[in-house]
N, C-alpha and C positions, 0 to 999 in steps of 0.2 A: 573732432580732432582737438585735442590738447597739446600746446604745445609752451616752448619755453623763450625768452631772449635773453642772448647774453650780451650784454653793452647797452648804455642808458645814453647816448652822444646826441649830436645834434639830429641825428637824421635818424632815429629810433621814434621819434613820434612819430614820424610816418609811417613806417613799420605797423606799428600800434595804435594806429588811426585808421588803418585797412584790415589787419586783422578784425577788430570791434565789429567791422560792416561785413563780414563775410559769415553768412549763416553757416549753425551746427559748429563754429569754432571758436576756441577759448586760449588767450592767455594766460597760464596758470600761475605763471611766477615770472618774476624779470631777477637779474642777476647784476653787480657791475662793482668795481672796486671801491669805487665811490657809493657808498651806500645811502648817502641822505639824498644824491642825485639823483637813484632807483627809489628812494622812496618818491619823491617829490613825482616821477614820474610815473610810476604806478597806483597813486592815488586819483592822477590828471585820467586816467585809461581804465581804474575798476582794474588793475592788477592786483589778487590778493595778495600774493608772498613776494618778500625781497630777500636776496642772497647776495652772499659777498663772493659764497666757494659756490662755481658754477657745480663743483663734483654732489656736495650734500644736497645743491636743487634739482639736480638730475634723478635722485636717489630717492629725494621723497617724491618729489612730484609724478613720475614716470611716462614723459612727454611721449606724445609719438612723431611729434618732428623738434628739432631744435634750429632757431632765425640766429644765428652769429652776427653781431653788429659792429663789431668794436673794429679797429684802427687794423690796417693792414700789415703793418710788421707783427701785429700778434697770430693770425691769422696761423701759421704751419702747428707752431708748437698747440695750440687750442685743438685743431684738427687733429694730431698726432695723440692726443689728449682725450676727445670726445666720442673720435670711431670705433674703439673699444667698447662703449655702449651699446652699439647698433640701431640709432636710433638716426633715421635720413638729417641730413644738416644743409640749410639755407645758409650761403655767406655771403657778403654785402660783396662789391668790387670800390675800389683793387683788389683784385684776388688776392695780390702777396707782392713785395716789391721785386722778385727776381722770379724768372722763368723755371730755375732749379726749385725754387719752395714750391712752385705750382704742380711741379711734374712729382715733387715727393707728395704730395696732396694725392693726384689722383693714383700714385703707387699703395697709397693707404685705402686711398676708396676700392679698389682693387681687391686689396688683401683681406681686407674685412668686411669685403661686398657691401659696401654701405653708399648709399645715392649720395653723393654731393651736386645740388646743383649751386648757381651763383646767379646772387638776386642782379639780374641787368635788365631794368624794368624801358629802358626808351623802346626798345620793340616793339611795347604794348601799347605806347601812347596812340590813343585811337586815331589822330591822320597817319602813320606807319601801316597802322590796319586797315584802315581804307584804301589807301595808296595800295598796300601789295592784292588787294582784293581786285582794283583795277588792272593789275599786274598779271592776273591769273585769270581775267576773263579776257584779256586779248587787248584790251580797250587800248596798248601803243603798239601792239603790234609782236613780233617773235626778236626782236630783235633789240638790246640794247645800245643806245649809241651815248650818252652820257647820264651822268648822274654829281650834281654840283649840290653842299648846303654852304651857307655862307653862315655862321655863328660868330652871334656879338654879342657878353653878355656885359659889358658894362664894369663887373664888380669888380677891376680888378687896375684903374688907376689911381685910385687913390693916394696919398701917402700911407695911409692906418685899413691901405686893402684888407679886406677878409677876416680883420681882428674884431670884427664885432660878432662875425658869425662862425668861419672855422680860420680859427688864426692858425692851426696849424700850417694851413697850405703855403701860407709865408715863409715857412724854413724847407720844403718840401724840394728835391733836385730837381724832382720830376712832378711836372704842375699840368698843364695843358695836355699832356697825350696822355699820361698815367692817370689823371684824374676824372678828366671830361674828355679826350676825344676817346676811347675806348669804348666808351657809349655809341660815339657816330660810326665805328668800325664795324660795330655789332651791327649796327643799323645798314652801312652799306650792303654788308654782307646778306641780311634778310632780302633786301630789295633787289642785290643786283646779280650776288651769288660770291663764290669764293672769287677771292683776292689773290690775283698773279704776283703783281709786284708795286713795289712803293717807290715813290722819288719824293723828297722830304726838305722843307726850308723851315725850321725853328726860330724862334727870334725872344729874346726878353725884353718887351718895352719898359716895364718898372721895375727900378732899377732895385725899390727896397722889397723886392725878395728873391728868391734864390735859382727860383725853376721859370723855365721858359712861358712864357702867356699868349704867344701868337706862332700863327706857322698858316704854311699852304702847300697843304699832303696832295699830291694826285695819285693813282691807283689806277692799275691794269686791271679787267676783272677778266678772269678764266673764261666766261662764258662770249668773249670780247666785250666791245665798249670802255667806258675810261668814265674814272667819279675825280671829283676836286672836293677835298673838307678845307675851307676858306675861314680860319678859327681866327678871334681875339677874345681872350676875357676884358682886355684894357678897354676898346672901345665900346658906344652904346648903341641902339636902337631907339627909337622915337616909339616909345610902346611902353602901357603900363607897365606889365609882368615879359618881362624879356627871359625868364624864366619858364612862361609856358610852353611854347615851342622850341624857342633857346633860339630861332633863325628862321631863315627862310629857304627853300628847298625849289629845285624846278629837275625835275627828270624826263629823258626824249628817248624815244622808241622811232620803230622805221613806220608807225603808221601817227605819232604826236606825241604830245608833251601833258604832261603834269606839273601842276605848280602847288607850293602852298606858302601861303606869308602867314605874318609872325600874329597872327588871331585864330590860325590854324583855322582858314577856310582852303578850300581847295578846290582847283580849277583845272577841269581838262580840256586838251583842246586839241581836236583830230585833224589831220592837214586837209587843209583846201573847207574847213568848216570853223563856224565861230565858236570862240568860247563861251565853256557854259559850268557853273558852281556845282559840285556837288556836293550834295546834303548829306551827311548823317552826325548822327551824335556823338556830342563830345563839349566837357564842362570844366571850369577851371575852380576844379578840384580836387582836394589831396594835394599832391605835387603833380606839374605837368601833365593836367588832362586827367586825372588821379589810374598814372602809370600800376602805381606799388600797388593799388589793390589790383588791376587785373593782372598785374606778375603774382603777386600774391593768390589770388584766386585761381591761378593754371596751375601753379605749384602744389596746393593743394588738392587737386584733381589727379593732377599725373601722378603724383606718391599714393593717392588711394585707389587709383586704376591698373598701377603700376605700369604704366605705359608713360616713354621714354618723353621728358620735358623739352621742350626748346631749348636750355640753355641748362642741361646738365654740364658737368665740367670737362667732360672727354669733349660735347662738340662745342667749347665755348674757348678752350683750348685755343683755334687758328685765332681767336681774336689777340689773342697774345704772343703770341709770333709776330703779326702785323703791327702791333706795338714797339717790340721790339726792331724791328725792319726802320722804323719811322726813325725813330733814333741815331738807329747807323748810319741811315741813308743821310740823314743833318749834318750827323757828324764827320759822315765820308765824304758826300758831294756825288753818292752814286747811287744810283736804284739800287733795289736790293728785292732780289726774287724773295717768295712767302709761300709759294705751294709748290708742291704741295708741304703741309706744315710736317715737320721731326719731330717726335719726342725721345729725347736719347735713350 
């Protein structure tokens, strides 16, 4: 597989740190406005060619997927732009800052039959994949009765929060749900199933910047039961990488519970029995447990199997409804039902 990226940003090395490891596939060209930054960074990865115009690397190269990297406000007009090629397109999340850019997106994937999915790699982080593996052999039981993560990542009381790494997020309105919990949304939704309704408290603890950093979301899940995402980027963890797992997680069924803390061990534990660890693999590498290659590696499977991704954009869609909901719900003071999800 050949394929192409466009945007050279922060978070494109990992992109192109799991591409490298994934057999029979090739980076062919990277693309980015900034051109000495594509180069600097196509030299770091064995990228041959660097492009300014994503349209002339499309043209010579002739990818058969194209990785979208770059900043979320760019994200409709690119699409509106790229589908015309017919060539399937990976795009980073945020998907787009408005629910309308998302629904003209998948109106275009539509029109020009062209796969879009969205790179939303916490799914893949392998305690997610153990956990639902336990989920699906019975081990809590038929029955959801909650599902709680508590997320601290620390990077965000600073005075000069996030300017060393994306200082963008410091002007951003929407910081904490648009950025990172939409991750855990996706996540609930894997584990617990669709989302009935949201009750939402947002909160800005630092003051120098713009968008919320704390909140405590609970969720109705469809299948019943009830999740809590207990977020602060302001406060920390006593842990090296509080980036690898991002939190600590405990989920209860009608036959036990599941735990997992922030070194990403995991512990189940059956009622009326002791706890006991279970084992399987998982390294801290790449990013968190290295997510992006096995999003990455599904991604490439499903587009050459042609069978439907996890997180194509039609079914990645409710996570952004839920999104949405979280917001009103803050700002209203009222639940706000989520399924089943609309697109106008």
């Amino acid at each position: 597989m050949k394929l192409v990226c466009i945007g050279a940003g922060y978070f494109a090395r990992f992109h192109l740190d799991a591409w490298n490891r994934i057999p029979d596939t090739r980076v062919v060209a990277l693309c980015d406005r900034e051109e000495q930054k594509a180069r600097l960074l196509a030299r770091e990865f064995g990228v041959a060619a660097v492009y300014q115009d994503f349209r002339e690397m499309i043209e010579k190269s002739q990818p058969d997927l194209i990785d979208l990297i770059t900043p979320p406000q760019t994200r409709l007009e690119l699409v509106r732009q790229l589908v015309p090629f017919g060539i399937p397109l990976i795009i980073q999340k945020p998907v787009a800052p408005t629910l309308d850019e998302v629904e003209a997106m998948l109106e275009l994937s539509d029109r020009y039959k062209v796969r879009v999915l969205v790179h939303e790699n916490f799914r893949f982080q392998p305690w997610y994949r153990q956990i639902r593996k336990l989920l699906d052999q019975g081990e809590l039981g038929e029955d959801l009765h909650s599902l709680y993560f508590r997320m601290r990542m620390g990077d965000g009381w600073q005075e000069d929060a996030y300017l060393s790494r994306q200082p963008y997020f410091r002007d951003m309105p929407r910081l904490l749900i648009y950025e990172t919990g939409v991750h855990f949304i996706d996540v609930f939704r894997y584990l617990g199933g669709e989302i009935q309704k949201v009750y939402a408290r947002l909160n800005q603890l630092n003051s120098q910047i713009k968008g919320e950093d704390s909140g405590i979301i609970c969720f109705d899940f469809l299948r019943g039961g009830q999740g809590v995402l207990d977020a602060s980027r302001y406060h920390e963890v006593d842990h090296p990488n509080p980036r690898y797992t991002f939190g600590v997680l405990r989920l209860e069924g009608d036959k036990g519970n599941v735990t997992m803390d922030l070194s990403g061990k995991i512990f189940l534990k059956r009622l009326g029995a002791p706890s006991r660890e279970i084992a399987y693999p998982h390294q801290d590498k790449g990013f968190a447990g290295d997510c992006v290659h096995a999003f990455q590696l599904h991604a490439k499977q499903s587009i050459l199997s042609g069978q439907e991704a996890e997180t194509e954009l039609s079914s990645y869609f409710p996570n952004l409804i839920v999104q949405e909901a979280i917001y009103r719900s803050s700002n209203s003071g009222n639940p706000i039902q989520t399924y089943p999800p609309e697109r106008a």
